[in-house]
Gaussian input, Z-matrix of N, CA and C with variables (Angstrom, degrees):
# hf/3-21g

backbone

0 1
 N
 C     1     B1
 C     2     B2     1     A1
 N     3     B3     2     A2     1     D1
 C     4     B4     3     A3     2     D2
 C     5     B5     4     A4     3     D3
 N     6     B6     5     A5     4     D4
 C     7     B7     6     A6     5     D5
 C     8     B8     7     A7     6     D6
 N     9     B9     8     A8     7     D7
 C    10    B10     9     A9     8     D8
 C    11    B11    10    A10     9     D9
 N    12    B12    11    A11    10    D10
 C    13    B13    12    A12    11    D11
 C    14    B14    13    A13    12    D12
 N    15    B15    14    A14    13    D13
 C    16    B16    15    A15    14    D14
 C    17    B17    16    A16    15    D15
 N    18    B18    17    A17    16    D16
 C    19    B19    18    A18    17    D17
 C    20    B20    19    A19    18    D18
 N    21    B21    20    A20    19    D19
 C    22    B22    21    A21    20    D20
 C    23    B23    22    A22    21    D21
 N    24    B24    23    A23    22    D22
 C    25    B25    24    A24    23    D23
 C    26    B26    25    A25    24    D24
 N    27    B27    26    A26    25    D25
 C    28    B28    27    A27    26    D26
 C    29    B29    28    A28    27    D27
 N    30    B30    29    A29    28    D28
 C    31    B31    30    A30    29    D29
 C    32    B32    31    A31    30    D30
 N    33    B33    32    A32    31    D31
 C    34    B34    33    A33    32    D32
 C    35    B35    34    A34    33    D33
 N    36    B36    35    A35    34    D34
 C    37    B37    36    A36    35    D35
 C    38    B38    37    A37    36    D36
 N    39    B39    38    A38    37    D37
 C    40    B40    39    A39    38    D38
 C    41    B41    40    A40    39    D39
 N    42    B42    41    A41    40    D40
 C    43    B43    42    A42    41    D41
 C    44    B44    43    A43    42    D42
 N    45    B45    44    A44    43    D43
 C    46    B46    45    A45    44    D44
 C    47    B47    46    A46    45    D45
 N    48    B48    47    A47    46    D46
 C    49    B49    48    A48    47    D47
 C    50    B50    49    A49    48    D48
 N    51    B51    50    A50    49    D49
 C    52    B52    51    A51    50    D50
 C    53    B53    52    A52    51    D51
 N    54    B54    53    A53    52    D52
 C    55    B55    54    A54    53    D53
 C    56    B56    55    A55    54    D54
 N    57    B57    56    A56    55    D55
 C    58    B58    57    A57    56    D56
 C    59    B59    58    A58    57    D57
 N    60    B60    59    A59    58    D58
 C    61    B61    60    A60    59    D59
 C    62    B62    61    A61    60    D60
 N    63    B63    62    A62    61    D61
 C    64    B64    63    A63    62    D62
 C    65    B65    64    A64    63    D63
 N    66    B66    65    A65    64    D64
 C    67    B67    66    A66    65    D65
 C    68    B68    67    A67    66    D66
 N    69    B69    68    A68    67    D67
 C    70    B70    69    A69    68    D68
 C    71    B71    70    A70    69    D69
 N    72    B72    71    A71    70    D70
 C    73    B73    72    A72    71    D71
 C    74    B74    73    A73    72    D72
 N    75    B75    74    A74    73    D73
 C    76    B76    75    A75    74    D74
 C    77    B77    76    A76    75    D75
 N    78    B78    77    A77    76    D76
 C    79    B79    78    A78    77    D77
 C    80    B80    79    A79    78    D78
 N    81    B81    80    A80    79    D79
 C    82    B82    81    A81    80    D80
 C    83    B83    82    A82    81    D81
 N    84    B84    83    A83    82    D82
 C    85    B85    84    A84    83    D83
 C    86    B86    85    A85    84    D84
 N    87    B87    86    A86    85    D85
 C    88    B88    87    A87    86    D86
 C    89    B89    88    A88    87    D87
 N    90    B90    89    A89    88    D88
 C    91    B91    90    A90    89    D89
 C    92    B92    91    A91    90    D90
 N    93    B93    92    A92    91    D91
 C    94    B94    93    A93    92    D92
 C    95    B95    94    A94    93    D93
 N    96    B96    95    A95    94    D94
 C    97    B97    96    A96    95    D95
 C    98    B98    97    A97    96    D96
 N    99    B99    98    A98    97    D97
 C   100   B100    99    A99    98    D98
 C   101   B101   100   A100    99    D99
 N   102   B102   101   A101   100   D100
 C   103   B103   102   A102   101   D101
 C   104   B104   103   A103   102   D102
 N   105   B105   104   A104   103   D103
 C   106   B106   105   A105   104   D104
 C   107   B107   106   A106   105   D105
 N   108   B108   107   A107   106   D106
 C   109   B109   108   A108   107   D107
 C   110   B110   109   A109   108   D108
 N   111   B111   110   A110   109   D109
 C   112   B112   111   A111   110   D110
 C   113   B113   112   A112   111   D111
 N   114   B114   113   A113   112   D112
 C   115   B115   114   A114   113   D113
 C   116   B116   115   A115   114   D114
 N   117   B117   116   A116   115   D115
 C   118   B118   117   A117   116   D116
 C   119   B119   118   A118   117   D117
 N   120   B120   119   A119   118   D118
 C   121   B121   120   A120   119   D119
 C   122   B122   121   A121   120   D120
 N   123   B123   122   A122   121   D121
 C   124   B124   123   A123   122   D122
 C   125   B125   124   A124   123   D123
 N   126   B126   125   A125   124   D124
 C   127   B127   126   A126   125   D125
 C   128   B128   127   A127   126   D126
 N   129   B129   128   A128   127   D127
 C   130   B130   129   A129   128   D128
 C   131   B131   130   A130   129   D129
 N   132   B132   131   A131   130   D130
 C   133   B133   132   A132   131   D131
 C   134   B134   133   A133   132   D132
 N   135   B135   134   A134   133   D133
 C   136   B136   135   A135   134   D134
 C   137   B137   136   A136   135   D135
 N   138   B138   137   A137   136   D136
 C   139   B139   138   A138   137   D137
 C   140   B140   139   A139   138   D138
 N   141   B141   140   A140   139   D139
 C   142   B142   141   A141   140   D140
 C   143   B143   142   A142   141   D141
 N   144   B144   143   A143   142   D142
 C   145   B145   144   A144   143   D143
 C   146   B146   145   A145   144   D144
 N   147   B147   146   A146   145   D145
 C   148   B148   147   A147   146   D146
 C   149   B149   148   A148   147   D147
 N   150   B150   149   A149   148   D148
 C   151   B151   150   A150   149   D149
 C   152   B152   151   A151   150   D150
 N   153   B153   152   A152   151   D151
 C   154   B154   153   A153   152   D152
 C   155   B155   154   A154   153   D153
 N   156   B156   155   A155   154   D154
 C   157   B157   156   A156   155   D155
 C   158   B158   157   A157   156   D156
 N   159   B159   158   A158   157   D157
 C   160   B160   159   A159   158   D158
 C   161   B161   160   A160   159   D159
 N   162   B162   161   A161   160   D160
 C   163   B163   162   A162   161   D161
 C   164   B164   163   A163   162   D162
 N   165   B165   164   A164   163   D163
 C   166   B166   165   A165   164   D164
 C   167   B167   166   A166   165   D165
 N   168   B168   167   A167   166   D166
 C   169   B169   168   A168   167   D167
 C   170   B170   169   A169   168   D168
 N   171   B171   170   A170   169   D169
 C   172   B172   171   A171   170   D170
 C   173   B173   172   A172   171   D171
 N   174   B174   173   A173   172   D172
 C   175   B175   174   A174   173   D173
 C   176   B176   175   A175   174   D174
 N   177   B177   176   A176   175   D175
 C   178   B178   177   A177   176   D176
 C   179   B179   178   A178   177   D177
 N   180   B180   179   A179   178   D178
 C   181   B181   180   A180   179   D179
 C   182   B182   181   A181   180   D180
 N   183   B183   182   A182   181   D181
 C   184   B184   183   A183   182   D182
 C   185   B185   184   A184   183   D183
 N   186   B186   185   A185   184   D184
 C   187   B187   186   A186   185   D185
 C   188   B188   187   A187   186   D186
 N   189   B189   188   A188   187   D187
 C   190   B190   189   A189   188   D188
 C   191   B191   190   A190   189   D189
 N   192   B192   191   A191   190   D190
 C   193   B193   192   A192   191   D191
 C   194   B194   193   A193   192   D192
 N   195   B195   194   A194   193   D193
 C   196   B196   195   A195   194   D194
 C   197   B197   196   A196   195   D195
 N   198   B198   197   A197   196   D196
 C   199   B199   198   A198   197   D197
 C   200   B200   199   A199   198   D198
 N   201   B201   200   A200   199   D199
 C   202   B202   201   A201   200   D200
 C   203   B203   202   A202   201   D201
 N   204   B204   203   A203   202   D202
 C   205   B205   204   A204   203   D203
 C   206   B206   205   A205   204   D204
 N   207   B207   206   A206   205   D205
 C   208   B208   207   A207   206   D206
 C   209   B209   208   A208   207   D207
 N   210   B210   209   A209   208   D208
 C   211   B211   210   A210   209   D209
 C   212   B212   211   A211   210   D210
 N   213   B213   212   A212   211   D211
 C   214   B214   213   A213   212   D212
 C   215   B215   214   A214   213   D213
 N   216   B216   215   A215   214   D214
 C   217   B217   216   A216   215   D215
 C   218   B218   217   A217   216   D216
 N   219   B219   218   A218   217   D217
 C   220   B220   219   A219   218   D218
 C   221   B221   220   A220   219   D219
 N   222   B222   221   A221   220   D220
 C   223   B223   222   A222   221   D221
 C   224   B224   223   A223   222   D222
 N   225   B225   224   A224   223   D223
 C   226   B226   225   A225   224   D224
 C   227   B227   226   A226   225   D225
 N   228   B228   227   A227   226   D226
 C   229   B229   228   A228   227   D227
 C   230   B230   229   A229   228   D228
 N   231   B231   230   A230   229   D229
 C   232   B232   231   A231   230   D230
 C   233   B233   232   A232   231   D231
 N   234   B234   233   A233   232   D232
 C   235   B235   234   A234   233   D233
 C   236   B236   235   A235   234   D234
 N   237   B237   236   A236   235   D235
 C   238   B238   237   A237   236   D236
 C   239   B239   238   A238   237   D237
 N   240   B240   239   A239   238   D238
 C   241   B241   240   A240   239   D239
 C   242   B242   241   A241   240   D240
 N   243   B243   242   A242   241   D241
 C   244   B244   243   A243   242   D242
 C   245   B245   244   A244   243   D243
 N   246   B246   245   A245   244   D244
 C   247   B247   246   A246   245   D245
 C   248   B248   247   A247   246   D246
 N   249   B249   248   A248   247   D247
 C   250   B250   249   A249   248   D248
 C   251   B251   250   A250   249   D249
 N   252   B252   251   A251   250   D250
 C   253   B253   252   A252   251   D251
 C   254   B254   253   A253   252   D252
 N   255   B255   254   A254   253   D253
 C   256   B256   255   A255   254   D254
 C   257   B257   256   A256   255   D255
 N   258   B258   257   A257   256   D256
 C   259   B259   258   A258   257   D257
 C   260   B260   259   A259   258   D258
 N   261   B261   260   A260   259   D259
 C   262   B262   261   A261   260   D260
 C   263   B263   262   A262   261   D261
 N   264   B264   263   A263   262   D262
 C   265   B265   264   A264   263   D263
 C   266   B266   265   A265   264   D264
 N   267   B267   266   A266   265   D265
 C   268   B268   267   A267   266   D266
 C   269   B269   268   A268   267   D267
 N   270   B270   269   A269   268   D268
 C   271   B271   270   A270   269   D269
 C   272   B272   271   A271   270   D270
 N   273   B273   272   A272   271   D271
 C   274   B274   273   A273   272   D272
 C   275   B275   274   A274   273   D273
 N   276   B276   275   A275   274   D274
 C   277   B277   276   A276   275   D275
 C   278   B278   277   A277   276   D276
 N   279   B279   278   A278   277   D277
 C   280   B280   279   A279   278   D278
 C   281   B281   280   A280   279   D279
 N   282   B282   281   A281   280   D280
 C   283   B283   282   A282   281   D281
 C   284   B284   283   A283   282   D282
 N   285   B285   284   A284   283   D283
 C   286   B286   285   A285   284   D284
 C   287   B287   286   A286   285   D285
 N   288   B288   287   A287   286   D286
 C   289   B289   288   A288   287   D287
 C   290   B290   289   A289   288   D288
 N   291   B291   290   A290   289   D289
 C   292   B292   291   A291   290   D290
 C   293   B293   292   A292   291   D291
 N   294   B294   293   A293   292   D292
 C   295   B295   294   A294   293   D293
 C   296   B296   295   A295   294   D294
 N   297   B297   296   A296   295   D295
 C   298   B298   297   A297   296   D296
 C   299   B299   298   A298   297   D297
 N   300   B300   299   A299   298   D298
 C   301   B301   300   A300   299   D299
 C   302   B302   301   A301   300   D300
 N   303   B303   302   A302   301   D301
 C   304   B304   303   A303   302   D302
 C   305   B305   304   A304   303   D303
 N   306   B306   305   A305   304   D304
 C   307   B307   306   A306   305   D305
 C   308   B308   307   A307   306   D306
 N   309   B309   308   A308   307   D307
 C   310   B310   309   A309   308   D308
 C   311   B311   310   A310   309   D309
 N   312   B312   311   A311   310   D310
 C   313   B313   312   A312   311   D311
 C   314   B314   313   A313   312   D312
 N   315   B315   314   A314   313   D313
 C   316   B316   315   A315   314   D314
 C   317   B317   316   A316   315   D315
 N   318   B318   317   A317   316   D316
 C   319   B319   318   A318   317   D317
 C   320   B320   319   A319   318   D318
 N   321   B321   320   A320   319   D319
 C   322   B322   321   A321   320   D320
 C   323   B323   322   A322   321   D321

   B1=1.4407
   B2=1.5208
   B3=1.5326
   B4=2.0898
   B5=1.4936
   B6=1.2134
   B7=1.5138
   B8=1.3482
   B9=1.4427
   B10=1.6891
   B11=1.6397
   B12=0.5890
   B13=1.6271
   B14=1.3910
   B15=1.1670
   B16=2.1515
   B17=1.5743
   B18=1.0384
   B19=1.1701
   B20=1.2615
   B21=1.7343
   B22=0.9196
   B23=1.7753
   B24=1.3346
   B25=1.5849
   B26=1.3261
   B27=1.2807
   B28=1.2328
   B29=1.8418
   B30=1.5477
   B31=1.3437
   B32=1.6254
   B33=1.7789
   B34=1.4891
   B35=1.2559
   B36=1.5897
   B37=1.9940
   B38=1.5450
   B39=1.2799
   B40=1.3896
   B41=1.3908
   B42=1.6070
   B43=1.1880
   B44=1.3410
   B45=1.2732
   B46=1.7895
   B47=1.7948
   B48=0.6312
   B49=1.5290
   B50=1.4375
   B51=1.2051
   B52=1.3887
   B53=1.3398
   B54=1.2731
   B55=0.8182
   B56=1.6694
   B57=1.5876
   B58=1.5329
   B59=1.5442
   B60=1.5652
   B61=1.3395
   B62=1.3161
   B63=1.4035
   B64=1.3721
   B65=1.8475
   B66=1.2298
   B67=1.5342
   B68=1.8822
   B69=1.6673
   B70=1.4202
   B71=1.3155
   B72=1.5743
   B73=1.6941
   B74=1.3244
   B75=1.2037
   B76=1.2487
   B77=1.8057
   B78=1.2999
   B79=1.8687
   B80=1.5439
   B81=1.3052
   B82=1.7656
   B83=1.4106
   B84=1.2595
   B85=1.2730
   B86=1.4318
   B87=1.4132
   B88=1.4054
   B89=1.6499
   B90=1.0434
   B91=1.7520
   B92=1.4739
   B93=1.4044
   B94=1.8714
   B95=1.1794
   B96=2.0651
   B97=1.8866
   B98=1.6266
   B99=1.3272
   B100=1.7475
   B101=1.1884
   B102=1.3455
   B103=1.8603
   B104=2.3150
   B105=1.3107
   B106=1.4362
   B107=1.4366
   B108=0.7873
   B109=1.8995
   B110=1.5311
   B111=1.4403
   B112=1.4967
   B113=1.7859
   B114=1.5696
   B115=1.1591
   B116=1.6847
   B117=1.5852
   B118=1.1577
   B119=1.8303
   B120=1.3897
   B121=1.5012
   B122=1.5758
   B123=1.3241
   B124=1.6085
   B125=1.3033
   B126=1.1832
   B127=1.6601
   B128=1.8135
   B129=1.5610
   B130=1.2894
   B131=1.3243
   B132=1.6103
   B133=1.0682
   B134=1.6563
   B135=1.1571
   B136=1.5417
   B137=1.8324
   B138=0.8450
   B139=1.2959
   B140=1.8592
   B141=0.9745
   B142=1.7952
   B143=1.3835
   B144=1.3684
   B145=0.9653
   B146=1.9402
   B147=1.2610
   B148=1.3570
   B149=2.1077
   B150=1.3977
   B151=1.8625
   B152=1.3329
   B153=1.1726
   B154=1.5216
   B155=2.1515
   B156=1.1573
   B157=1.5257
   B158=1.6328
   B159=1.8185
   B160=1.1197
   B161=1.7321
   B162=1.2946
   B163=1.3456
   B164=1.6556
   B165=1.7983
   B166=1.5445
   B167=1.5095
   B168=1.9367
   B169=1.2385
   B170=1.8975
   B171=1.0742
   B172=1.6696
   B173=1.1188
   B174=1.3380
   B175=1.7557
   B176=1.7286
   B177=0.9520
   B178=1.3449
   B179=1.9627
   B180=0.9783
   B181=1.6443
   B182=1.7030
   B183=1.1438
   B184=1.7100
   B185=1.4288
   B186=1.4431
   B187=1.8005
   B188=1.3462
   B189=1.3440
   B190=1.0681
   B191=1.6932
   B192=1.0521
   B193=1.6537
   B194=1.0650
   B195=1.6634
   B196=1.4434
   B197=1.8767
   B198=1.6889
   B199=1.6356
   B200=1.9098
   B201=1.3699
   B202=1.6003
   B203=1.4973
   B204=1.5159
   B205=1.1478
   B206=1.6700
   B207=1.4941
   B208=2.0263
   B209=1.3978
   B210=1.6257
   B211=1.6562
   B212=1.9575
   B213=1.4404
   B214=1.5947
   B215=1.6666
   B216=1.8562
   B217=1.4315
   B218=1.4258
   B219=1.4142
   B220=1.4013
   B221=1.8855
   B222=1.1502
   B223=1.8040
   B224=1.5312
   B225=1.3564
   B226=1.5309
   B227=2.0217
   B228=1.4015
   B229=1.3089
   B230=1.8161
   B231=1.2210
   B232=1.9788
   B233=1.3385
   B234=1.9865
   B235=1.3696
   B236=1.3752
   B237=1.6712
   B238=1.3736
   B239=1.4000
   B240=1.3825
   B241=1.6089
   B242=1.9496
   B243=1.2200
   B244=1.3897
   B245=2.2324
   B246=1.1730
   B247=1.6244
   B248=1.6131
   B249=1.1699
   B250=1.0192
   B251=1.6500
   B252=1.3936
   B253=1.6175
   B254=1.3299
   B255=1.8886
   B256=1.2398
   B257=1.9791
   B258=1.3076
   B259=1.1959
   B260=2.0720
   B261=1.3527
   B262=1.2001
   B263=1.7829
   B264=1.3834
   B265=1.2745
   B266=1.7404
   B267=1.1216
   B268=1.6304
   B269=1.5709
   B270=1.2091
   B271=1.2674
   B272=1.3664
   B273=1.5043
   B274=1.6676
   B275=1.7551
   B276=1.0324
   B277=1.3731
   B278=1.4516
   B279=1.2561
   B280=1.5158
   B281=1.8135
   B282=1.7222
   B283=1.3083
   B284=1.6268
   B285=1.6535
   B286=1.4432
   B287=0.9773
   B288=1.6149
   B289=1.5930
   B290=1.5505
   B291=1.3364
   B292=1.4881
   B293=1.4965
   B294=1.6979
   B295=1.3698
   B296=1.2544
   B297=1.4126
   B298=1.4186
   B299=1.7395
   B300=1.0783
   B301=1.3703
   B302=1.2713
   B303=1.7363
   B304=1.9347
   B305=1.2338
   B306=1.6807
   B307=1.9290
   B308=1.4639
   B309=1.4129
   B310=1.6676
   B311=2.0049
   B312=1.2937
   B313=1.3947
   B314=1.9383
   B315=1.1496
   B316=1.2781
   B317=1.5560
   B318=1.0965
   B319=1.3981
   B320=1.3690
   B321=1.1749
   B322=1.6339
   B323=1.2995
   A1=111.38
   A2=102.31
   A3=84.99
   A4=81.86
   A5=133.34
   A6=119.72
   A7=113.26
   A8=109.95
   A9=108.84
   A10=101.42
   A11=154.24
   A12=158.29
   A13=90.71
   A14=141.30
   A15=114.84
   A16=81.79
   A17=144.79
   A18=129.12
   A19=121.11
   A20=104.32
   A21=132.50
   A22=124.72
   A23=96.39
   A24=108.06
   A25=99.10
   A26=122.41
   A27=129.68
   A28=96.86
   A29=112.37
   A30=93.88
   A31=151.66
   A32=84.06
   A33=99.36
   A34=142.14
   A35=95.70
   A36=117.92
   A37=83.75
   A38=125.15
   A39=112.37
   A40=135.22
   A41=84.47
   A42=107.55
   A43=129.19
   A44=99.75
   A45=112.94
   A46=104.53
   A47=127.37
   A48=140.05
   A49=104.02
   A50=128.60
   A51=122.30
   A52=104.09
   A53=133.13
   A54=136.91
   A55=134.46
   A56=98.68
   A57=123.56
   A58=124.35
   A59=116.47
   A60=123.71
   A61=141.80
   A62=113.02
   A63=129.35
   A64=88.38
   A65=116.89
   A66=121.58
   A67=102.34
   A68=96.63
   A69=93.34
   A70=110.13
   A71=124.10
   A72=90.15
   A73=140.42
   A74=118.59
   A75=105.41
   A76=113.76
   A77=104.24
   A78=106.98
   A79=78.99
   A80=150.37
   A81=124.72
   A82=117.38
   A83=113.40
   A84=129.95
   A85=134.06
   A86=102.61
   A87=125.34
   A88=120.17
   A89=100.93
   A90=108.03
   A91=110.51
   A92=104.48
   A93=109.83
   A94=73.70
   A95=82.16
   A96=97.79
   A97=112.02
   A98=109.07
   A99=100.56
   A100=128.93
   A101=118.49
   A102=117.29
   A103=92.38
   A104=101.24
   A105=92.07
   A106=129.87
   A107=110.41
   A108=133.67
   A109=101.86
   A110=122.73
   A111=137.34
   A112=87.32
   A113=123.67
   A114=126.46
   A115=131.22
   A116=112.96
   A117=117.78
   A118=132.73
   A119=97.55
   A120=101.63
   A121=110.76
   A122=127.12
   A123=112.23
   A124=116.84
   A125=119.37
   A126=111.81
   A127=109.46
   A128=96.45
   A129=86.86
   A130=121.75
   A131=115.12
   A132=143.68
   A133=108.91
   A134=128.29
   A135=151.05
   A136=92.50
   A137=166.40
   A138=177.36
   A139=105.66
   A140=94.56
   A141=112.64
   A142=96.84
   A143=122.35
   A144=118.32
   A145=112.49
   A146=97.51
   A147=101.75
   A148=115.11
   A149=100.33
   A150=114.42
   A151=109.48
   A152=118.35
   A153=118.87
   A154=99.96
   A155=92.26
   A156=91.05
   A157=93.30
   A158=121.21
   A159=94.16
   A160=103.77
   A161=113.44
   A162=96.36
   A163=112.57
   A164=115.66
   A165=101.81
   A166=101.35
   A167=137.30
   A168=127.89
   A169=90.25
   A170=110.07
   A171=102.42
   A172=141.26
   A173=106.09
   A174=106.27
   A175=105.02
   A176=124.59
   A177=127.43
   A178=97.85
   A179=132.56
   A180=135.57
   A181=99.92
   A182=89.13
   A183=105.32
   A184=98.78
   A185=98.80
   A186=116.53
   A187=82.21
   A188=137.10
   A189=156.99
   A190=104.13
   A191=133.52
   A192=131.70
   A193=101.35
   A194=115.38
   A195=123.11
   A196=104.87
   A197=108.88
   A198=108.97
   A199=112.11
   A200=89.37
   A201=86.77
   A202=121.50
   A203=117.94
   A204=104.65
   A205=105.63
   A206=114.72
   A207=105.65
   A208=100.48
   A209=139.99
   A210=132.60
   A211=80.08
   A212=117.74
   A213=106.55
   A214=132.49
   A215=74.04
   A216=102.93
   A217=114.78
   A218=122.92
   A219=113.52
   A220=90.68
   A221=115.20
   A222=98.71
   A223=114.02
   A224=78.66
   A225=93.92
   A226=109.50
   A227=99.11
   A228=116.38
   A229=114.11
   A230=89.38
   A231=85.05
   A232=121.63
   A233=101.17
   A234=122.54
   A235=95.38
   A236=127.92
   A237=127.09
   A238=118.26
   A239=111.02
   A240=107.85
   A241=99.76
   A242=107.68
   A243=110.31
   A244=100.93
   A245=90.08
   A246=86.10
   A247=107.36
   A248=129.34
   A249=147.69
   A250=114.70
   A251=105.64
   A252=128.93
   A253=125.20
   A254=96.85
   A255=102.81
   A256=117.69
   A257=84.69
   A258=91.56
   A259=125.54
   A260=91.42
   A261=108.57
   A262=120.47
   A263=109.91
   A264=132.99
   A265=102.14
   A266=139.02
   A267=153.69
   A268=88.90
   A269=124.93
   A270=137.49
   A271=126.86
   A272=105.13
   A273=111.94
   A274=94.12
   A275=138.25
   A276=121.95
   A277=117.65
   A278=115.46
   A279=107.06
   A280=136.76
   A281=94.60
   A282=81.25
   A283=124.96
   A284=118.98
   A285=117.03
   A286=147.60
   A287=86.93
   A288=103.70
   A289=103.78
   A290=114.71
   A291=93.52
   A292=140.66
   A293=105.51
   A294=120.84
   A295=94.13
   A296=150.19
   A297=148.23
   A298=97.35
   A299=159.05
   A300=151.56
   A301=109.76
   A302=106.87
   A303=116.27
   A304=95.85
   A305=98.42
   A306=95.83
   A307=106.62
   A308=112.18
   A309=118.93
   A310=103.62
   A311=100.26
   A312=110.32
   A313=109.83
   A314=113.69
   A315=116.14
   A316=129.36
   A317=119.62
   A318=144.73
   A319=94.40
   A320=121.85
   A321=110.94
   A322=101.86
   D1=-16.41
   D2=-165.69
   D3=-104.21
   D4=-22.08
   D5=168.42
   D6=-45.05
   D7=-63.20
   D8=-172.65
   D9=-58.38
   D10=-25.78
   D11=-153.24
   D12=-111.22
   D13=-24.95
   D14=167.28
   D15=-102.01
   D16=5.24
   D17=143.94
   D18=-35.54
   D19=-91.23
   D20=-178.94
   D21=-47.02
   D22=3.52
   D23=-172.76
   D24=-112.80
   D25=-39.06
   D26=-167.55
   D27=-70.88
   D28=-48.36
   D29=169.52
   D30=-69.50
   D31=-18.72
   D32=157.26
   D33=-55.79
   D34=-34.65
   D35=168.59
   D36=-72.60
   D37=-97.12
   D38=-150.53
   D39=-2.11
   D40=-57.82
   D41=-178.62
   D42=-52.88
   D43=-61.24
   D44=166.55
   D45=-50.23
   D46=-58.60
   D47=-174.99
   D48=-48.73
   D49=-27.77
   D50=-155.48
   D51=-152.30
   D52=16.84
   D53=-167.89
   D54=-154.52
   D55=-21.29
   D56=168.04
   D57=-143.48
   D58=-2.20
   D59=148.30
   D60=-97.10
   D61=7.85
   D62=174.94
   D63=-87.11
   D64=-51.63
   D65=-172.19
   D66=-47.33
   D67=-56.71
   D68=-174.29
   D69=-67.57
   D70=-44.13
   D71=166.41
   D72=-66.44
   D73=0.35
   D74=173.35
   D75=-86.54
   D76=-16.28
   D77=177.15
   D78=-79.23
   D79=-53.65
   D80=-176.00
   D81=-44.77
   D82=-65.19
   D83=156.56
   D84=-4.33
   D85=-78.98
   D86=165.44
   D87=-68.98
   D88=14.93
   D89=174.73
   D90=-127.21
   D91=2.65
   D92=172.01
   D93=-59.81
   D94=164.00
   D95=165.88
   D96=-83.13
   D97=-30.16
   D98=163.85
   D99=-80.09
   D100=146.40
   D101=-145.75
   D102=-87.72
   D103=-24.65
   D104=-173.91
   D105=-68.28
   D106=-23.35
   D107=156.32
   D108=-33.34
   D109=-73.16
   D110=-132.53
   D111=-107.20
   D112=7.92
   D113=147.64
   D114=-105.74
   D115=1.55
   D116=153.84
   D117=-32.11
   D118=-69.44
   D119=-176.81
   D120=-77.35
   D121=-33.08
   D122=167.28
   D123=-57.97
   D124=-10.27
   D125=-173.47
   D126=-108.35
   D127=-13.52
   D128=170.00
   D129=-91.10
   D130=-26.09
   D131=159.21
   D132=-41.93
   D133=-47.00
   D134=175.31
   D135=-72.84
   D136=-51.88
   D137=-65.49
   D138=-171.40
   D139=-40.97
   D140=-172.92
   D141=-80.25
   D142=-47.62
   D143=-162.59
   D144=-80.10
   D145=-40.10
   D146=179.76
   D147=-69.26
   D148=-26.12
   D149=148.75
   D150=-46.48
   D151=-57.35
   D152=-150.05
   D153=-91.21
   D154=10.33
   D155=-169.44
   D156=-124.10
   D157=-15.40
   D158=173.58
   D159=-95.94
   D160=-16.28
   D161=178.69
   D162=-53.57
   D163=-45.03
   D164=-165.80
   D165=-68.78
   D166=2.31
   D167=175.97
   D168=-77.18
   D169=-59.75
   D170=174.88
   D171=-58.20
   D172=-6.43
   D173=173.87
   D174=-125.00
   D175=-32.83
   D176=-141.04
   D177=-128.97
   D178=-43.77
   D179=-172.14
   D180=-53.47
   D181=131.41
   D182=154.16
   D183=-126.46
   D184=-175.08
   D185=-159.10
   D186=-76.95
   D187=149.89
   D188=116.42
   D189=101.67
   D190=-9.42
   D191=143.16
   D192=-58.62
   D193=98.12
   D194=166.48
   D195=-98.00
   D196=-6.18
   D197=171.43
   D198=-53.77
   D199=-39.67
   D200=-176.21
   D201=-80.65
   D202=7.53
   D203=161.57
   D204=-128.38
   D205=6.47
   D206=168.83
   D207=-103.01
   D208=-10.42
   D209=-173.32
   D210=-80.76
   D211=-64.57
   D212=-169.54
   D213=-13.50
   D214=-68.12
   D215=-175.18
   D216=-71.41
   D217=-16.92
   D218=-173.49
   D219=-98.46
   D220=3.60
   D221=170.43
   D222=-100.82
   D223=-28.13
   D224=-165.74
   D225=-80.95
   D226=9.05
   D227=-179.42
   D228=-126.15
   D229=15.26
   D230=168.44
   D231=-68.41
   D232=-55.58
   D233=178.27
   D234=-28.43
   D235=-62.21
   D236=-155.91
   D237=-88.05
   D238=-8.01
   D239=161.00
   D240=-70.45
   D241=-49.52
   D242=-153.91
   D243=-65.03
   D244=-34.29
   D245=-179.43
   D246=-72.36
   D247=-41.93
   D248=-177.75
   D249=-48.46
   D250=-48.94
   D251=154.69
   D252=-32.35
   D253=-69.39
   D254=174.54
   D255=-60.59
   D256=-43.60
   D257=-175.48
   D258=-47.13
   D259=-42.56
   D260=167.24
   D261=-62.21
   D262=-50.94
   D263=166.32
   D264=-40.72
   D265=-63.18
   D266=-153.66
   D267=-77.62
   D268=-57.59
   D269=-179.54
   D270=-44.85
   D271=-47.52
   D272=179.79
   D273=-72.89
   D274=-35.42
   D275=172.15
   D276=-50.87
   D277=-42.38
   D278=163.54
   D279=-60.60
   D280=-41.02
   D281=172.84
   D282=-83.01
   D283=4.77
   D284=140.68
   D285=-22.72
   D286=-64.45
   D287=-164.86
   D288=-93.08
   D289=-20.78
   D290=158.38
   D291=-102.92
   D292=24.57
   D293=165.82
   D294=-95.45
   D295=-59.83
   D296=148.10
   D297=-16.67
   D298=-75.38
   D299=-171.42
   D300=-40.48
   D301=-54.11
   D302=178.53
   D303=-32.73
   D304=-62.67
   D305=-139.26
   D306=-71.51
   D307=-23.23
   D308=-171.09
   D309=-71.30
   D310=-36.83
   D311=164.64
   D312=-55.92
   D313=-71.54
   D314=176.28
   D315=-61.51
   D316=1.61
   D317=175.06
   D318=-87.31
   D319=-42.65
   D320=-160.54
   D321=-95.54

């Protein structure tokens, strides 16, 4: 019983670790004031995926099953829609506040 139970803990960290704090750093990330920061993890994320698509060209491709290399890449590319999102999301707050700056500038 206490096995299954540091089990079950051990997968809970994982999880969090690898699974819902890469997300939150990238909303940290993407709220620096420089935009290249908060493009780190989509591109590595983008990087993984194009790995994981040449291995199934090296192990797994035959001529003309192009499924086994667009199902990969289109899973292996959520992470980077979803950072990409946020990323975008964090972003439009900036260009607000500095069209709000223009006009407060041009007001005066």
């Amino acid at each position: 019983m206490v096995i299954a139970s540091e089990r079950i803990i051990f997968v809970v960290i994982f999880l969090l670790v690898f699974g819902v704090l890469p997300f939150v750093l990238q909303v940290w990330l993407s709220k620096r004031e420089s935009r290249y920061p908060g493009m780190v993890l989509p591109v590595l994320s983008l990087l993984f995926a194009l790995v994981a698509v040449l291995g199934c060209v090296m192990y797994e491709y035959e001529k003309g099953d192009i499924f086994v290399l667009v199902i990969p890449f289109l899973l292996f590319n959520i992470p980077t829609v979803i950072h990409l999102t946020i990323y975008f999301a964090c972003r439009e707050k900036f260009s607000k506040k500095k069209q709000m700056d223009k006009l407060n500038v041009q007001d005066l």
